[in-house]
Residue frames as qw, qx, qy, qz and C-alpha x, y, z in Angstrom:
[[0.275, -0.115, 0.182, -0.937, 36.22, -52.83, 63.19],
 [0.706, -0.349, -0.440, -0.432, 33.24, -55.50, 62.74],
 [0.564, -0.200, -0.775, 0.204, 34.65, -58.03, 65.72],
 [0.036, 0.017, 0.460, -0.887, 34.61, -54.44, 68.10],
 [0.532, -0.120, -0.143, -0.826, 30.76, -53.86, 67.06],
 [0.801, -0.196, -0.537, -0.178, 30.00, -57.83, 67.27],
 [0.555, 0.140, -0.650, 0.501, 32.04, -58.07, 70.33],
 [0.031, -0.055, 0.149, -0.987, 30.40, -54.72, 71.92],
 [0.550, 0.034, -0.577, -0.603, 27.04, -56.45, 70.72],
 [0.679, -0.345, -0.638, 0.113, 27.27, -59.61, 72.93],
 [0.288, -0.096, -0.613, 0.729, 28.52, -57.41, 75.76],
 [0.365, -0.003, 0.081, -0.928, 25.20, -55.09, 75.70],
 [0.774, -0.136, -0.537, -0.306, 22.99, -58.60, 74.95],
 [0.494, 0.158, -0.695, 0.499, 24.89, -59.79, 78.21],
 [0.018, 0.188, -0.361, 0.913, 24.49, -56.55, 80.13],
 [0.498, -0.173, -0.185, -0.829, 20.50, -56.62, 79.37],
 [0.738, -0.242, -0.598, -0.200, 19.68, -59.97, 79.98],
 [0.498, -0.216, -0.738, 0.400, 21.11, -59.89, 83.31],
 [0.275, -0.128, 0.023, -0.953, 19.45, -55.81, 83.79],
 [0.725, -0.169, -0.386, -0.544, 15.94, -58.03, 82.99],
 [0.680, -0.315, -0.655, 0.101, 16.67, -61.34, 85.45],
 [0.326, -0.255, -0.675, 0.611, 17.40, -59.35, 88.18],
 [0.335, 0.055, 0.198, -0.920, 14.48, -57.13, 88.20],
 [0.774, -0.215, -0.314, -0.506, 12.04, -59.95, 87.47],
 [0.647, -0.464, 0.536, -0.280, 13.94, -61.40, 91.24],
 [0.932, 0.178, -0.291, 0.123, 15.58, -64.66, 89.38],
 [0.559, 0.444, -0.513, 0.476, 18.87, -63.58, 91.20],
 [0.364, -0.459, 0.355, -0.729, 17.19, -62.65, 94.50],
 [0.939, -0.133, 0.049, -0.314, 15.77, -66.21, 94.43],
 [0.794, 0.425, -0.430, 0.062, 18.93, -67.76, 93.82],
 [0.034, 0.473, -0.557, 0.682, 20.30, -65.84, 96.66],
 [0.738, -0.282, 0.300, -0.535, 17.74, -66.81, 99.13],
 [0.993, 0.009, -0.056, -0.099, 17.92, -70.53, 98.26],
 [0.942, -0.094, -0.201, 0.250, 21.61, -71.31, 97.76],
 [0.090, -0.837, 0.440, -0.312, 23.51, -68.64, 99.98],
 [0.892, -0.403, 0.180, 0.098, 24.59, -71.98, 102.33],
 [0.922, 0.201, 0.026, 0.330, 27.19, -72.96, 99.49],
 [0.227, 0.771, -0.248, 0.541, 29.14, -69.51, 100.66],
 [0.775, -0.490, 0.233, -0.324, 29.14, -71.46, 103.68],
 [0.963, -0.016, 0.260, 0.069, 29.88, -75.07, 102.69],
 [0.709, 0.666, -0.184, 0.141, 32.40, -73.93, 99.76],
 [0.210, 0.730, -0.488, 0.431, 35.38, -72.82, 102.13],
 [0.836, -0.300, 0.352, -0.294, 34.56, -75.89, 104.36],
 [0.914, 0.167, 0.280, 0.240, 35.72, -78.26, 101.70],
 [0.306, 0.936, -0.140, 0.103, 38.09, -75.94, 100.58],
 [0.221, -0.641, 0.684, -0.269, 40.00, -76.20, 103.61],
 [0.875, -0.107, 0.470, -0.045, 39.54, -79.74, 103.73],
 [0.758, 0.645, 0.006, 0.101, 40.79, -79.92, 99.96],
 [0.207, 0.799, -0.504, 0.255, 43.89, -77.98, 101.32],
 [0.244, -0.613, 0.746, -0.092, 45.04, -80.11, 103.88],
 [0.863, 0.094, 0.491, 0.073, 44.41, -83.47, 101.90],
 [0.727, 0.655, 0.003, 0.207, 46.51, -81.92, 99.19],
 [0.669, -0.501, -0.174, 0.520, 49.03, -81.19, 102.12],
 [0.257, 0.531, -0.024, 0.807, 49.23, -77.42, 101.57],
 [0.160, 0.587, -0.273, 0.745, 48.21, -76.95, 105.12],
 [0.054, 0.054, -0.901, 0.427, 48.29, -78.16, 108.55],
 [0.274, -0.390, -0.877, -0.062, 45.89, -80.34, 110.05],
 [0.085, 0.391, 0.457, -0.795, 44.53, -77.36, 112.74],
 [0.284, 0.128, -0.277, -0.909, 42.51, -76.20, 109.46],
 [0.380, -0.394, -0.811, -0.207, 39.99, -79.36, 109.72],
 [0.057, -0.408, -0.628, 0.660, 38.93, -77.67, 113.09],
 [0.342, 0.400, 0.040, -0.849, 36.85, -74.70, 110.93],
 [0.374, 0.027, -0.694, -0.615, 36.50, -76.84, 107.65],
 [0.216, -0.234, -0.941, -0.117, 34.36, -79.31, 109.90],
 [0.063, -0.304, -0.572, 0.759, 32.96, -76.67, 111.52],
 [0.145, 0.336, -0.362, -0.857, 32.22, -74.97, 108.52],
 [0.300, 0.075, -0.839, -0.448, 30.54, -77.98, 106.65],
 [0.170, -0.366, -0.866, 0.294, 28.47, -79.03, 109.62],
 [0.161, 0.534, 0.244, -0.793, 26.89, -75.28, 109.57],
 [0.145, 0.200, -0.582, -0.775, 26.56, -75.24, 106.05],
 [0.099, -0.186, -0.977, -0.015, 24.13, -78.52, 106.50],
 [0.142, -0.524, -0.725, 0.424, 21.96, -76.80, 109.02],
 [0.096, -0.371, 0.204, 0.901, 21.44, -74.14, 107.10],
 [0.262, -0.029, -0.739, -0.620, 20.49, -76.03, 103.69],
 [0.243, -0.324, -0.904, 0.135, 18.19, -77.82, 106.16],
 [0.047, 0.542, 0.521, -0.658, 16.56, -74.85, 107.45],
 [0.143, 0.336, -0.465, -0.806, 16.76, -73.18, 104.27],
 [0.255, 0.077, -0.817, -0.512, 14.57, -76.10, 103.54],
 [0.377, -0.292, -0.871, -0.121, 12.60, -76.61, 106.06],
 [0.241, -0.915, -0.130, -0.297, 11.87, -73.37, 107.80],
 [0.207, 0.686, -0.258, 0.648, 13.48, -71.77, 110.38],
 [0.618, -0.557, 0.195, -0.520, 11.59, -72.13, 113.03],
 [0.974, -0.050, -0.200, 0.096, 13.18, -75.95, 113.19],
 [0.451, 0.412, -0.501, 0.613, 16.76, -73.93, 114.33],
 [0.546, -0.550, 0.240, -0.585, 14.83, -74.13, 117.84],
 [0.939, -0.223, 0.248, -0.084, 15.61, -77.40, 118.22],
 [0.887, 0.317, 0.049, 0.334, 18.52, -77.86, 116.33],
 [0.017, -0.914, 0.294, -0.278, 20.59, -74.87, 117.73],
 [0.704, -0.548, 0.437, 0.109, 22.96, -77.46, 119.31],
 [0.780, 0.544, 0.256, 0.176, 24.26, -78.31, 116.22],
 [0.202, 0.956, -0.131, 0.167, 26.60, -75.52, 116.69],
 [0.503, -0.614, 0.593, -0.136, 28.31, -76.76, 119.24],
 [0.934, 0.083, 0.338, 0.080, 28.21, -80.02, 117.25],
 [0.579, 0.802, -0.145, 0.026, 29.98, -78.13, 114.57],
 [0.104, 0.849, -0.496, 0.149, 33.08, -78.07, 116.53],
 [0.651, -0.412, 0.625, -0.123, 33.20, -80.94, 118.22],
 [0.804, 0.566, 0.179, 0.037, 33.35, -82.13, 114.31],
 [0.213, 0.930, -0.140, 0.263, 36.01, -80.04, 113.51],
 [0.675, -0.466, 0.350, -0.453, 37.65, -81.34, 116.45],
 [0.826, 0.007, 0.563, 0.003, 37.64, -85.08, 115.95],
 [0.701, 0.683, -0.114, 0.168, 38.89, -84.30, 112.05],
 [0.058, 0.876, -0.390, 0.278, 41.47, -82.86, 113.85],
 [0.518, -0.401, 0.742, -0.145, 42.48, -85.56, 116.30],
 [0.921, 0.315, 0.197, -0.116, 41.49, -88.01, 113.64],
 [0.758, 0.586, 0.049, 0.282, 43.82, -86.91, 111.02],
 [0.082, -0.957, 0.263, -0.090, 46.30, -84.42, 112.84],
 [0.634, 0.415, -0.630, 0.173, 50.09, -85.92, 113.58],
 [0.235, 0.190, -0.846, 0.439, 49.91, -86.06, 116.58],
 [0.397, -0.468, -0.751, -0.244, 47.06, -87.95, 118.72],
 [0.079, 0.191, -0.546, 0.812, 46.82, -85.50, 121.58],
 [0.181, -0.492, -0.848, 0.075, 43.54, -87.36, 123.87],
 [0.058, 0.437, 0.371, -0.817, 42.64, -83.82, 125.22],
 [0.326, 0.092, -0.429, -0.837, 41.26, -82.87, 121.29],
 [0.355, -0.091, -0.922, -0.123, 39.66, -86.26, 121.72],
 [0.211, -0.411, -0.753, 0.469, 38.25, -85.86, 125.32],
 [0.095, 0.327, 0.191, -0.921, 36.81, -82.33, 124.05],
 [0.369, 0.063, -0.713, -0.593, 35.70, -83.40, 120.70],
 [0.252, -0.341, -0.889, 0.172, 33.37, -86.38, 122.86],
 [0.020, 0.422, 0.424, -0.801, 32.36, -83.74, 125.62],
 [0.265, 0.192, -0.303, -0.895, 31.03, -81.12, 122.57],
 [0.452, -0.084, -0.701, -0.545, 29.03, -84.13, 121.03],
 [0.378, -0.436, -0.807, 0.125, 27.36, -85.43, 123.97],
 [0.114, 0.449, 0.577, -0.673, 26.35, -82.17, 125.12],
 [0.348, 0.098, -0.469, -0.806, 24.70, -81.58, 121.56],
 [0.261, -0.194, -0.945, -0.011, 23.52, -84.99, 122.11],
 [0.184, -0.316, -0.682, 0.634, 21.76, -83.59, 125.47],
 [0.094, 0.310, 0.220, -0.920, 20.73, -80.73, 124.49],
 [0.324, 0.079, -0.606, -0.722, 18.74, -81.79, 121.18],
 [0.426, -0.395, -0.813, -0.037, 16.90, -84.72, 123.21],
 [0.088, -0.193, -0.415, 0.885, 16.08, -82.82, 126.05],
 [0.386, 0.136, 0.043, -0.911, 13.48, -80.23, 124.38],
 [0.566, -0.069, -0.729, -0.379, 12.25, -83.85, 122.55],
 [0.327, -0.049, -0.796, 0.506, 11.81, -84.82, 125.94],
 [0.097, 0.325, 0.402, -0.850, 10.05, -82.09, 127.25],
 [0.546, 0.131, -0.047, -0.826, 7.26, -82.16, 124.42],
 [0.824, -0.094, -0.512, -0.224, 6.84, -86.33, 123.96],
 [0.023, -0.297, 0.779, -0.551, 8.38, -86.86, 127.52],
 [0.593, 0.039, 0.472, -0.651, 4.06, -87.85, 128.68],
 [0.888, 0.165, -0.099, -0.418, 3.46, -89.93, 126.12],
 [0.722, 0.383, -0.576, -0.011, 6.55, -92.27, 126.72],
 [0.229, -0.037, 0.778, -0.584, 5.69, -92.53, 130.32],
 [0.734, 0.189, 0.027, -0.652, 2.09, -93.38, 129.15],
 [0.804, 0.411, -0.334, -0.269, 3.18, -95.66, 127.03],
 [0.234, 0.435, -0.728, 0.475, 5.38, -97.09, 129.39],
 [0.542, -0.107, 0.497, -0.669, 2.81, -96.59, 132.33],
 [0.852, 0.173, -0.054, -0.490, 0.42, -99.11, 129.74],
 [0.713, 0.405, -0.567, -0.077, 3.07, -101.53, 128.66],
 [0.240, 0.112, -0.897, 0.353, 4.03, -102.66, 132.14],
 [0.563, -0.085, 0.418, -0.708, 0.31, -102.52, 133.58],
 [0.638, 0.446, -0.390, -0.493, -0.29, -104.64, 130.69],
 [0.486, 0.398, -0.770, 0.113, 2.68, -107.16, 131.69],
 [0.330, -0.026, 0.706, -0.625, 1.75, -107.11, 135.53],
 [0.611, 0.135, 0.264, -0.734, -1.91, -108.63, 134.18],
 [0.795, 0.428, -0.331, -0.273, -1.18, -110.52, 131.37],
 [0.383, 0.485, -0.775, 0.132, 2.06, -112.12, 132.70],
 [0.676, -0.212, -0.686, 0.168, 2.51, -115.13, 135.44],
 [0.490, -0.818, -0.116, -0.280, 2.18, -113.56, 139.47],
 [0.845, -0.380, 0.006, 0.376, 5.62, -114.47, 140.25],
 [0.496, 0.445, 0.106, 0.738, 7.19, -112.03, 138.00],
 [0.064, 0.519, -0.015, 0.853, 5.74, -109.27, 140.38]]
């Protein structure tokens, strides 16, 4: 009869302490900060499975898809939100990740995964420079505009 009372004991000492952290928000912060890793975990999961060959290579298409979201997340998660305005291509990167695991590691090399896997990343590529474009786009014509006025004056009269 003591070990039930001592046993019964740690489960009510248990019960309380976690009654108390989550009304003084210790679990509400946790949540908020590392929800990504319900993300990132079943990324490497699936990577874990098919490097332990329990299941075919097609599963690197989500795991890399998975892991690449998981990133952009932690990143926003860290650095605000408002940064998923520019970085919303990233999605598109995910797969083209996902993708290239897949044609990387898959049995057979089939160029189309390959030729899609490219495509995906260069229009992330595009899209991510682009808006960079559009907000330093004047100063690197400026700076441009200065560096050859610069050359045209400074340099020899045959060059131009």
């Amino acid at each position: 009869m003591p070990n039930n009372k001592y046993s019964a004991g740690i489960i009510l000492l248990l019960a309380g302490v976690v009654i108390l952290l989550g009304k003084l928000g210790v679990f509400s912060f946790l949540g908020a900060i590392f929800w990504p890793l319900l993300v990132l975990i079943p990324g490497l999961l699936l990577h874990v499975l098919y490097f332990g060959r329990l299941v075919p290579a097609v599963v690197l298409v989500p795991g890399g898809a998975l892991i690449v979201y998981a990133l952009l997340f932690i990143f926003c998660n860290l650095f605000g939100w408002d940064k998923l305005r520019y970085l919303w291509p990233l999605f598109v990167f995910g797969v083209a990740a996902g993708l290239y695991e897949y044609y990387l590691f898959g049995s057979s090399r089939n160029r189309v995964v390959f030729t899609a896997s490219i495509a995906l990343a260069a229009a992330s590529a595009v899209f991510i420079v682009l808006p960079l474009l559009w907000s330093w786009g004047i100063y690197a014509i400026a700076i441009a505009l200065i560096a050859a006025g610069a050359w045209m004056m400074l340099g020899k009269r045959k060059r131009w």
